[in-house]
Every structure is written in structure tokens, then in C-alpha cells.
N, CA, C and O atoms as a GROMACS GRO file, in nm:
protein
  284
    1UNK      N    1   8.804  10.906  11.381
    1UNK     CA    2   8.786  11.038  11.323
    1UNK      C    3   8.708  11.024  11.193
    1UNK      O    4   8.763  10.956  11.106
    2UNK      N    5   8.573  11.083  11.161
    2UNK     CA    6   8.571  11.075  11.018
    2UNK      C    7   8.635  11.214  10.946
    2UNK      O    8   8.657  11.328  10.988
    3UNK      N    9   8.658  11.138  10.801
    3UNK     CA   10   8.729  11.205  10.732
    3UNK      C   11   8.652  11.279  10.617
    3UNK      O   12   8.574  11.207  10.554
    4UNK      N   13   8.659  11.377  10.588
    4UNK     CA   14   8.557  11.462  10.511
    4UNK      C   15   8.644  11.474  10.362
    4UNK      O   16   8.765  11.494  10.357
    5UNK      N   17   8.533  11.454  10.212
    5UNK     CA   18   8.602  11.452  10.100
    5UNK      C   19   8.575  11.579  10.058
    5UNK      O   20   8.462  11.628  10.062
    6UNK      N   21   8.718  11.660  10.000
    6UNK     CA   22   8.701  11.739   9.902
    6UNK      C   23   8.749  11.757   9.786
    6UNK      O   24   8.861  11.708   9.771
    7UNK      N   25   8.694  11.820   9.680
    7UNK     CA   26   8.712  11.837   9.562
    7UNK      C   27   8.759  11.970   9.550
    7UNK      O   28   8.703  12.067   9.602
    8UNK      N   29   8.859  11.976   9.483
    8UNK     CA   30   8.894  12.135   9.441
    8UNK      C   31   8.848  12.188   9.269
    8UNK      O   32   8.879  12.130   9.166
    9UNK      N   33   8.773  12.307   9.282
    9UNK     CA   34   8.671  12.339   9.171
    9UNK      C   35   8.810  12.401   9.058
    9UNK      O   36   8.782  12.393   8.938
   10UNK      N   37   8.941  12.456   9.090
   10UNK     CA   38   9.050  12.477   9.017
   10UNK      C   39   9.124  12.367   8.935
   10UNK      O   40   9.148  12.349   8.815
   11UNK      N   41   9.152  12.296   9.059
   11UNK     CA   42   9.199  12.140   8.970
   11UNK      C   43   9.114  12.014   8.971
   11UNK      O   44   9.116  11.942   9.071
   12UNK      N   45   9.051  11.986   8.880
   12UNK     CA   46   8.977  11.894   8.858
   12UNK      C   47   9.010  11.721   8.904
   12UNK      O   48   8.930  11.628   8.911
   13UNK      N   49   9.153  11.723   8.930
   13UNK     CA   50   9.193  11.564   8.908
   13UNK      C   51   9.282  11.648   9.109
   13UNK      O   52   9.396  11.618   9.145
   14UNK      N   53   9.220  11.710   9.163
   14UNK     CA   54   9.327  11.709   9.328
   14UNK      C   55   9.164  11.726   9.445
   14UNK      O   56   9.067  11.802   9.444
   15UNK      N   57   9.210  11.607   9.535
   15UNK     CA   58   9.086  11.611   9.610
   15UNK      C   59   9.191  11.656   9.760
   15UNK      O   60   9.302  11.709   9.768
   16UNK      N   61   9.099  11.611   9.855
   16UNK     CA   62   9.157  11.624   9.965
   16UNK      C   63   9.118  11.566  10.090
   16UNK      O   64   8.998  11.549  10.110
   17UNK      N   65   9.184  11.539  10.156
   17UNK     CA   66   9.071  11.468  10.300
   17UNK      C   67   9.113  11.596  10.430
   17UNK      O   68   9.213  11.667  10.432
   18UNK      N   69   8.990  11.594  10.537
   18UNK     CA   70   9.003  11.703  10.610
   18UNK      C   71   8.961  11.640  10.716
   18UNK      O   72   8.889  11.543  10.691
   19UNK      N   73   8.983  11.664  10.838
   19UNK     CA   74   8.893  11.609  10.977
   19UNK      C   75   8.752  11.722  11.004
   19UNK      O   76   8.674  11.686  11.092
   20UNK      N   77   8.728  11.826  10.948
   20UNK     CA   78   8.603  11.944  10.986
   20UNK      C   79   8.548  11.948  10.815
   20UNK      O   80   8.607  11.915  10.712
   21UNK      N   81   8.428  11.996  10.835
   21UNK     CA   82   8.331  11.954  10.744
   21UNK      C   83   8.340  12.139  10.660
   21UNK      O   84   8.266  12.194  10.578
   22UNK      N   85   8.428  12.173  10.709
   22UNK     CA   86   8.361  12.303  10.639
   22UNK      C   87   8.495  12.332  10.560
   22UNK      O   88   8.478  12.433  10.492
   23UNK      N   89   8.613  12.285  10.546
   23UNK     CA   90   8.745  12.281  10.474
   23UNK      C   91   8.825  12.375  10.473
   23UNK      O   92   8.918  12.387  10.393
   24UNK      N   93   8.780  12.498  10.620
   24UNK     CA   94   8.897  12.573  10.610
   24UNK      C   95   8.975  12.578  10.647
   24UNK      O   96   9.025  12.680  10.694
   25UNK      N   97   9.038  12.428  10.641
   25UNK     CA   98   9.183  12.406  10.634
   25UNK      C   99   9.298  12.407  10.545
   25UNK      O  100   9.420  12.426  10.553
   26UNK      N  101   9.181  12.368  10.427
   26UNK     CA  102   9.258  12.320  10.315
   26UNK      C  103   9.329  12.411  10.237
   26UNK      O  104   9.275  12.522  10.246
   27UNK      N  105   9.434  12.414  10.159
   27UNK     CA  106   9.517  12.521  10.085
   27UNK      C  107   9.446  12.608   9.999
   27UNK      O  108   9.388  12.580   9.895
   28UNK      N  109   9.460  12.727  10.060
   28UNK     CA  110   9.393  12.853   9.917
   28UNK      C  111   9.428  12.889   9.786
   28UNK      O  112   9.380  12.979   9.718
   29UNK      N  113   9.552  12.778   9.746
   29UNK     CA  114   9.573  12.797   9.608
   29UNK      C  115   9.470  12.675   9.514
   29UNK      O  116   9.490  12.648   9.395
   30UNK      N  117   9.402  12.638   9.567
   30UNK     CA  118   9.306  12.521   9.517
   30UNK      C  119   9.186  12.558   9.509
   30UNK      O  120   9.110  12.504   9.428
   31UNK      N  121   9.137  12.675   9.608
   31UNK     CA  122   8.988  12.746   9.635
   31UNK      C  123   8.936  12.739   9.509
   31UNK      O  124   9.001  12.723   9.406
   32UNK      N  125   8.808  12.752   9.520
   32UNK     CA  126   8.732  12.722   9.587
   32UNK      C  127   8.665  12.538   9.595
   32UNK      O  128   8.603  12.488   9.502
   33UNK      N  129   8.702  12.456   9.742
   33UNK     CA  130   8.675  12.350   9.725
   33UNK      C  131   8.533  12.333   9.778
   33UNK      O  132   8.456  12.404   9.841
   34UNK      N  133   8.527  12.166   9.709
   34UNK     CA  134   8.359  12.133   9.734
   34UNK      C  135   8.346  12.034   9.810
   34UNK      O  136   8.418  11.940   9.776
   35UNK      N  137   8.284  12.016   9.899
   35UNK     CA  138   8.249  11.916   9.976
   35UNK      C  139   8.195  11.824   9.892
   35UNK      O  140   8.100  11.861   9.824
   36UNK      N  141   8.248  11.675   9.878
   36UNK     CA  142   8.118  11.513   9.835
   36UNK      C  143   8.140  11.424   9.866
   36UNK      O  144   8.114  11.326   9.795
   37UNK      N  145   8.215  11.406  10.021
   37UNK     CA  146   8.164  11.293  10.074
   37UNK      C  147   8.212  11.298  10.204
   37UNK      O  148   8.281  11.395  10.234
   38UNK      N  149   8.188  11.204  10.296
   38UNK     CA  150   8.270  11.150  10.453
   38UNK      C  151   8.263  11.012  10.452
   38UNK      O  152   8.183  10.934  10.399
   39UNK      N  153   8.363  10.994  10.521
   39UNK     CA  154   8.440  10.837  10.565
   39UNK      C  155   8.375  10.848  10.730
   39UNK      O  156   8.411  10.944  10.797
   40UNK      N  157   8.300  10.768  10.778
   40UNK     CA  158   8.281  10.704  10.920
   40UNK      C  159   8.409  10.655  10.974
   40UNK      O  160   8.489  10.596  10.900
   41UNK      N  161   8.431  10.675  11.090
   41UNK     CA  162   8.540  10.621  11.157
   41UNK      C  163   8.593  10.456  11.162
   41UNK      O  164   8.701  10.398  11.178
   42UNK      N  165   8.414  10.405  11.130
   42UNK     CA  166   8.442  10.234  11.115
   42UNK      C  167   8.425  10.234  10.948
   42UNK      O  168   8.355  10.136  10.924
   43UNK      N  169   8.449  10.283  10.858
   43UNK     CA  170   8.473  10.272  10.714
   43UNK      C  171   8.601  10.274  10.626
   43UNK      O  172   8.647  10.388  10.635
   44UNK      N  173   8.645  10.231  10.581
   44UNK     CA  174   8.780  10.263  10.478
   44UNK      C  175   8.730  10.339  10.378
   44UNK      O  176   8.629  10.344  10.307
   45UNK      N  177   8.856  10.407  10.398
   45UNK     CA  178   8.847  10.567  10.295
   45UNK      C  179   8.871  10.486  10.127
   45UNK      O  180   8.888  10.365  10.109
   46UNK      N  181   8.867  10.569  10.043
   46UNK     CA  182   8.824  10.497   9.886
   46UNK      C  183   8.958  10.478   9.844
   46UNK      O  184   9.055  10.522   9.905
   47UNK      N  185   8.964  10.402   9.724
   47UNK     CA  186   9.069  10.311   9.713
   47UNK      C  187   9.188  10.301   9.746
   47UNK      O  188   9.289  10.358   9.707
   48UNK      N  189   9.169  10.217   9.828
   48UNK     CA  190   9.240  10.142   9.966
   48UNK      C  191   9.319  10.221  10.012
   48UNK      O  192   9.426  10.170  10.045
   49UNK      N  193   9.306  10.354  10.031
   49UNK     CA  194   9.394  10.497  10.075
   49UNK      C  195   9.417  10.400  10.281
   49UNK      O  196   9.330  10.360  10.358
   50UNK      N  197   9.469  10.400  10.285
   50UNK     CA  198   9.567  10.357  10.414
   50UNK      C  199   9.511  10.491  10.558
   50UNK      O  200   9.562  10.602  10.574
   51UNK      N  201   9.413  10.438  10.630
   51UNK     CA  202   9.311  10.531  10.698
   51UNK      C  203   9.474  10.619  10.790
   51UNK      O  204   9.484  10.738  10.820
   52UNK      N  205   9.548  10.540  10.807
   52UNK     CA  206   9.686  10.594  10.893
   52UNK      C  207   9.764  10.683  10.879
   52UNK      O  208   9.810  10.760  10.963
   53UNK      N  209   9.787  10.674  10.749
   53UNK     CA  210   9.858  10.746  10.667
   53UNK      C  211   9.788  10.875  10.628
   53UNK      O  212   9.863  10.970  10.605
   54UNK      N  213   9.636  10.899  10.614
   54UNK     CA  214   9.582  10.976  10.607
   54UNK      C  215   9.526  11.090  10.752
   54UNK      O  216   9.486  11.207  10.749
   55UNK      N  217   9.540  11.018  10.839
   55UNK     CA  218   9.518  11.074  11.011
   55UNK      C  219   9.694  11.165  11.001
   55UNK      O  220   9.699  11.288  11.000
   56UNK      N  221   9.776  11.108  10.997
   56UNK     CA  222   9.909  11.152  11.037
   56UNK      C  223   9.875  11.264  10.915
   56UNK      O  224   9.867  11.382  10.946
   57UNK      N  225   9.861  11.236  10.819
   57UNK     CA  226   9.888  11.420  10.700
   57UNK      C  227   9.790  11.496  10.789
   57UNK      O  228   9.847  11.578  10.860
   58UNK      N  229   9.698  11.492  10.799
   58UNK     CA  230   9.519  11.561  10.894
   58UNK      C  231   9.621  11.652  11.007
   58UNK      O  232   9.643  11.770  11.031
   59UNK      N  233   9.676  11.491  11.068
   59UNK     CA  234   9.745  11.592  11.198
   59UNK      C  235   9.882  11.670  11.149
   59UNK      O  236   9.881  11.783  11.199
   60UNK      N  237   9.976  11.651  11.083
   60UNK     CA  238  10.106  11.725  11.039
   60UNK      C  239  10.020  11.861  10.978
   60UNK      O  240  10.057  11.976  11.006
   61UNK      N  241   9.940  11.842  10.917
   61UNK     CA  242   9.881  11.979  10.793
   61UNK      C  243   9.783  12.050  10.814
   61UNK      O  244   9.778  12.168  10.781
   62UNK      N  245   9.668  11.971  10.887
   62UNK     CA  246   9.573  12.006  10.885
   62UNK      C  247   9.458  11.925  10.787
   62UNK      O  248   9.340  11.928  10.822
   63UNK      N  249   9.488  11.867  10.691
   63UNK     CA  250   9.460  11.804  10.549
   63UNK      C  251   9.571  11.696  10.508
   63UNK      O  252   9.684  11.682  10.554
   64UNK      N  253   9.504  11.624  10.407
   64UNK     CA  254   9.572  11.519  10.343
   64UNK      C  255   9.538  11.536  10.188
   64UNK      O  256   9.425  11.500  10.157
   65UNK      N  257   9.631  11.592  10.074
   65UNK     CA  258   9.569  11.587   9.943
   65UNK      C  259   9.596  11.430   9.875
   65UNK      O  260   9.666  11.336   9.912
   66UNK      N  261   9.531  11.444   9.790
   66UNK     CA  262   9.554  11.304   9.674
   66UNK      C  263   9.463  11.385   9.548
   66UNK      O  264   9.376  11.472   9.544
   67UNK      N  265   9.561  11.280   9.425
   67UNK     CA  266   9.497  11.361   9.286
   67UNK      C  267   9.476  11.204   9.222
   67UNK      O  268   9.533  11.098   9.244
   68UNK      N  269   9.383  11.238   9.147
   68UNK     CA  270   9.261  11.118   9.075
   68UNK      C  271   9.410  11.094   8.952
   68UNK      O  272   9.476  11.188   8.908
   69UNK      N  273   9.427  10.988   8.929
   69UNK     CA  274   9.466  10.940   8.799
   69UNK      C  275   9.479  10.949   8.642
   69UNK      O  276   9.401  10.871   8.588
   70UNK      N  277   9.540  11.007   8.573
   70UNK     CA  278   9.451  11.002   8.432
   70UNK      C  279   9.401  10.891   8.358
   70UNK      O  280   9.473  10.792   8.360
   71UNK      N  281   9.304  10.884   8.299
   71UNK     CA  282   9.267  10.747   8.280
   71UNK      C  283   9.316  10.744   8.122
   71UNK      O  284   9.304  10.641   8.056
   0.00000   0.00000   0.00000
């Protein structure tokens, strides 16, 4: 499956992964999100996010969120 990256333009530090390129899956309290990137099916998703763990949220939700770190 590739996995499609989004950014949510509300919260700056909450992305999301989606299986469809157009994200209307993803939760409307985050709207409006941005598409910037995809994972190939033979690629690992970015840091070292566990491609499995991310298919099973896709399929339970629809989506998989994750939020960036503070540095």
C-alpha cells in the first residue's frame, strides 16, 4: 500500500498517514490538511515508524496520526 503524508495547517507539530491521496479521511478537527509526501510500498515510512503498525491504524480508522517532537 503506499502511504500518503499529511500535514495539518491547524496544528503545526500533528501529521498523518492515509492510504488515498486526497485525505478525506482524515479528522475535521485538524482541517485544513496538506499533502507532502508518499511512502512506496517497497519504502519505509520516516523515522523508523513500523510500516505495520501504521497499515492496521489506515485499516481500524481510516488514517494513522503522529505528532513531530518538540525540539
Amino acid at each position: 500500500m503506499k502511504l500518503y503524508i499529511f500535514k495539518s495547517e491547524t496544528r503545526t507539530d500533528l501529521r498523518a498517514f492515509c492510504d488515498e491521496s486526497s485525505g478525506a479521511k482524515l479528522p475535521d478537527r485538524f482541517r485544513p490538511w496538506r499533502a507532502i509526501g508518499v511512502v512506496r510500498p517497497d519504502r519505509a515510512p520516516p523515522h523508523n515508524f513500523p510500516r505495520a503498525a501504521i497499515e492496521q491504524g489506515i485499516a481500524d480508522n481510516g488514517f494513522q496520526l503522529w505528532r513531530l517532537k518538540k525540539s
